[in-house]
C-alpha positions as CSV (number, residue, x, y, z in Angstrom):
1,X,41.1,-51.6,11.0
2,X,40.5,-48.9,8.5
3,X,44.0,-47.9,7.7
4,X,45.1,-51.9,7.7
5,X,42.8,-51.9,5.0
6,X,43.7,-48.5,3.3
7,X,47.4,-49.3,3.5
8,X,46.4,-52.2,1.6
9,X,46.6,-50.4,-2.0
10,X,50.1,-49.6,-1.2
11,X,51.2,-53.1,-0.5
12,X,52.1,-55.5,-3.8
13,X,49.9,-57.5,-5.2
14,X,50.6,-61.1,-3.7
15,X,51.0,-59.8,0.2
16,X,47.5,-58.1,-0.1
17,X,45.8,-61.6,0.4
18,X,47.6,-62.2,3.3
19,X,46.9,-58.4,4.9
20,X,43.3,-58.8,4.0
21,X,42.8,-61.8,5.8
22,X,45.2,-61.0,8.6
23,X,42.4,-58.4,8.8
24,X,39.4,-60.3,8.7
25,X,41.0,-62.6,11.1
26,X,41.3,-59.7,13.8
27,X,37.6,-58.3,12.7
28,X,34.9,-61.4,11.7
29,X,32.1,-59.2,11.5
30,X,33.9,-56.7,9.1
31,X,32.0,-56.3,5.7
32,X,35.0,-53.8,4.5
33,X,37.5,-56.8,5.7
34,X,35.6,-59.1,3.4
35,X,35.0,-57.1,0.7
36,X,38.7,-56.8,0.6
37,X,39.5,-60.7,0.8
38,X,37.0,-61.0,-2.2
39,X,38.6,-58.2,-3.8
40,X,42.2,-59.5,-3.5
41,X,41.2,-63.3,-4.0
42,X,43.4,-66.0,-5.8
43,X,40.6,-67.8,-7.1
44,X,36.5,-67.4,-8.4
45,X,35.6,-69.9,-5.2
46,X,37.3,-67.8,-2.8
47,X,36.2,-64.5,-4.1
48,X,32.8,-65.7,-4.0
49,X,33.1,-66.9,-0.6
50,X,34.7,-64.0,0.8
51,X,31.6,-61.3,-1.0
52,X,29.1,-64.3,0.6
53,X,30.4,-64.1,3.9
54,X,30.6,-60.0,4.0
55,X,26.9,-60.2,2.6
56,X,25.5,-62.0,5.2
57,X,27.3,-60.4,7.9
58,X,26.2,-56.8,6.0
59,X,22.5,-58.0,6.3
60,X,22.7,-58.7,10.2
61,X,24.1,-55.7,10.5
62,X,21.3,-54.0,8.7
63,X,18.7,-56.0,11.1
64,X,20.5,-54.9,14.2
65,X,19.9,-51.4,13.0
66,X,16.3,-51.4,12.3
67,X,16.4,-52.5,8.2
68,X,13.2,-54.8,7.4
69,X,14.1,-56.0,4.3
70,X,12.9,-53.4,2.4
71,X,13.9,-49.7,1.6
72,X,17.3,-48.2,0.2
73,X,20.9,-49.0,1.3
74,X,22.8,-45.9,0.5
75,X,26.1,-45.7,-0.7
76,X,26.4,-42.4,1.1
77,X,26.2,-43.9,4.5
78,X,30.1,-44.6,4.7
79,X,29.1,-48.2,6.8
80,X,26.8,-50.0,4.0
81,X,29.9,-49.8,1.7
82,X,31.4,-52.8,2.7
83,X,28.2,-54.2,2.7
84,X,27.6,-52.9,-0.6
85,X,31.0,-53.6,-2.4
86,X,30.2,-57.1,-1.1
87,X,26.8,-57.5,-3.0
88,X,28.8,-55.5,-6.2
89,X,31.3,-58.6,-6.2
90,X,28.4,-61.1,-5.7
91,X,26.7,-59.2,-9.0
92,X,30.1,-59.4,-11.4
């Protein structure tokens, strides 16, 4: 899933929707899959609902691992970025 999504820099512009999504379709509960649908959006609905979806599924992910709500999500920890890009896109 990673490199799907790293190769997806190297791929033009329109066909980086599709590979995106053709990730997220293979991995749901990927924040990094739906970071990069909001990222590589066609339109301000769809980018917002792509960050949304990638928010929520970054907070249940945060539960599961002991977060309360409260407290620092680091960048550092290579798993919140997804989550974290998300909540960036939300932001702009």
């Amino acid at each position: 899933m990673h490199t799907a999504l790293a190769a997806l820099a190297a791929l033009p512009y329109a066909e980086r929707h599709a590979a995106a999504a053709a990730v997220v379709a293979a991995h749901p509960r990927s924040m990094f899959g739906w970071c990069a649908v909001g990222d590589n959006a066609t339109g301000t609905v769809e980018r917002y609902a792509a960050y949304r979806v990638g928010y929520h599924r970054g907070l249940d992910a945060l539960r599961a691992s002991g977060w309360r709500g409260s407290g620092y999500v680091r960048w550092a920890d290579e798993p919140n970025r997804g989550f974290l890009g998300c909540l960036h896109g939300l932001r702009a």
